[in-house]
C-alpha positions as CSV (number, residue, x, y, z in Angstrom):
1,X,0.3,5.4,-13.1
2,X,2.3,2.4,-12.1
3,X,4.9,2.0,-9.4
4,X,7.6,-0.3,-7.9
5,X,8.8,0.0,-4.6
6,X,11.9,-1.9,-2.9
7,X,13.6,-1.3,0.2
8,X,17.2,-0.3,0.4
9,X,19.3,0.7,3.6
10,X,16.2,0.4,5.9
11,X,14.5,3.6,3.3
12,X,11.3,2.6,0.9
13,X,12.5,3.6,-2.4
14,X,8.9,4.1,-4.5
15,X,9.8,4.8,-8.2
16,X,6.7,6.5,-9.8
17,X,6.1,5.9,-13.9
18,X,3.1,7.9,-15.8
19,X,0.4,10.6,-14.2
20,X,0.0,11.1,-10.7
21,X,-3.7,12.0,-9.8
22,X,-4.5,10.2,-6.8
23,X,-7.2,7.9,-7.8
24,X,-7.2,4.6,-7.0
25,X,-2.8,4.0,-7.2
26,X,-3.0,7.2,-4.1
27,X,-4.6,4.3,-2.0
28,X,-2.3,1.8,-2.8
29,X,0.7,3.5,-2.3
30,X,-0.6,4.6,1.2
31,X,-1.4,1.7,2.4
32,X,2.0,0.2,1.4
33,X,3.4,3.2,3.0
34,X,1.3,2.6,6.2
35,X,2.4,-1.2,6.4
36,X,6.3,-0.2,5.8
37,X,6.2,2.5,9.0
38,X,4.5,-0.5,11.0
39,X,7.5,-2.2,9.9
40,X,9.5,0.8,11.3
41,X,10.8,2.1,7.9
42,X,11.1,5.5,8.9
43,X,12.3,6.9,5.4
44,X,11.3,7.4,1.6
45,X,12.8,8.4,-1.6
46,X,10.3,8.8,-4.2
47,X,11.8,9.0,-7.7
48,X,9.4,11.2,-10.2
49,X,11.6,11.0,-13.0
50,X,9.3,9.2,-14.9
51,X,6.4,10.8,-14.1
52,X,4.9,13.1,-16.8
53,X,1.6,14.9,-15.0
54,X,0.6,15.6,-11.6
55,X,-2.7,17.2,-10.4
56,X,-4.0,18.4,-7.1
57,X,-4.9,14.8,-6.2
58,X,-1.2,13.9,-6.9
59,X,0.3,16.3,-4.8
60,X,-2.1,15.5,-2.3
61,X,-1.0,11.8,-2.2
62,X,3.2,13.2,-2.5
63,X,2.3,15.7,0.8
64,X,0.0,13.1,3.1
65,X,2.6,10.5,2.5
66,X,5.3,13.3,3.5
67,X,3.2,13.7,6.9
68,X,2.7,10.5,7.7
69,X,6.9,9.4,7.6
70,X,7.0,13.0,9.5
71,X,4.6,11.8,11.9
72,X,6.8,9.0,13.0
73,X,10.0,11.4,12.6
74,X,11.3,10.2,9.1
75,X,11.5,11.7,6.2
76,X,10.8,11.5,2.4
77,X,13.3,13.2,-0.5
78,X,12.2,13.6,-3.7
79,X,14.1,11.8,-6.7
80,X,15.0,14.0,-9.8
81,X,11.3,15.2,-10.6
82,X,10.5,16.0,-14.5
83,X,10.6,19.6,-15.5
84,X,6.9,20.0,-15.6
85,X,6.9,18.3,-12.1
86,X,9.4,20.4,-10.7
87,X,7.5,24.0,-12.0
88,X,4.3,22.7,-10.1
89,X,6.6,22.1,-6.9
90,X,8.3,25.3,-7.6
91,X,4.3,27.1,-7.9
92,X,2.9,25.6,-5.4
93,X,6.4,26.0,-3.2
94,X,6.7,22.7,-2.4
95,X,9.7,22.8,-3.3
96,X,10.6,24.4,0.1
97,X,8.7,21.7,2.1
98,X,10.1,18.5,-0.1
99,X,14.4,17.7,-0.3
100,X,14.7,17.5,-3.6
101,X,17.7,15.5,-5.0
102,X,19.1,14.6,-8.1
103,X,19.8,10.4,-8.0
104,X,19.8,7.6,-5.4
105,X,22.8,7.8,-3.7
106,X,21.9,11.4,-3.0
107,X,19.0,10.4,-1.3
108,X,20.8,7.8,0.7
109,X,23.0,10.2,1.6
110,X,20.1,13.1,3.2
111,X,18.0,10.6,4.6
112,X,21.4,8.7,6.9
113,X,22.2,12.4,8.0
């Protein structure tokens, strides 16, 4: 899996490209999530347009980084996830725990409410 990340509007925008299955990208991307809530980014909009396959380790790395901008009351919204992505949200009902949106401005738009 590769990734870029930017920040936009105080909110870590992390746009996600291949197969998420944790490994050793899952440690990356959390420990550039820890150092952007030290920096007090509170928000997170992770596209997964370009992702293609996600396993348990994947949606383990999508829900811990979830709890940790929770932890520090943000909040992370899902970008336009792939139609195999979105059935495994919609099975394993994290579809009800994520926002789910369909571009960026509508993910600027939830996370300034």
């Amino acid at each position: 899996m590769n990734y870029t990340s930017q920040i936009k509007d105080q909110i870590l925008f992390l746009h996600l490209e291949g197969d998420l299955i944790g490994e050793t990208n899952g440690l990356e991307l959390m420990e550039l999530v820890n150092d952007k809530i030290n920096s007090n980014i509170l928000h997170a909009a992770i596209d997964l347009s370009n992702v293609r396959y996600m396993n348990s380790s994947g949606i383990g790395v999508l829900i811990t980084l979830l709890t940790k901008f929770r932890n520090k009351s943000g909040e992370v919204v899902l970008i336009n996830p792939s139609e195999q992505i979105k059935k495994l949200l919609i099975i394993t009902k994290l579809n009800s725990i994520f926002n789910i949106v369909d571009n960026e401005s509508q993910a600027v738009e939830r996370l300034q409410k």
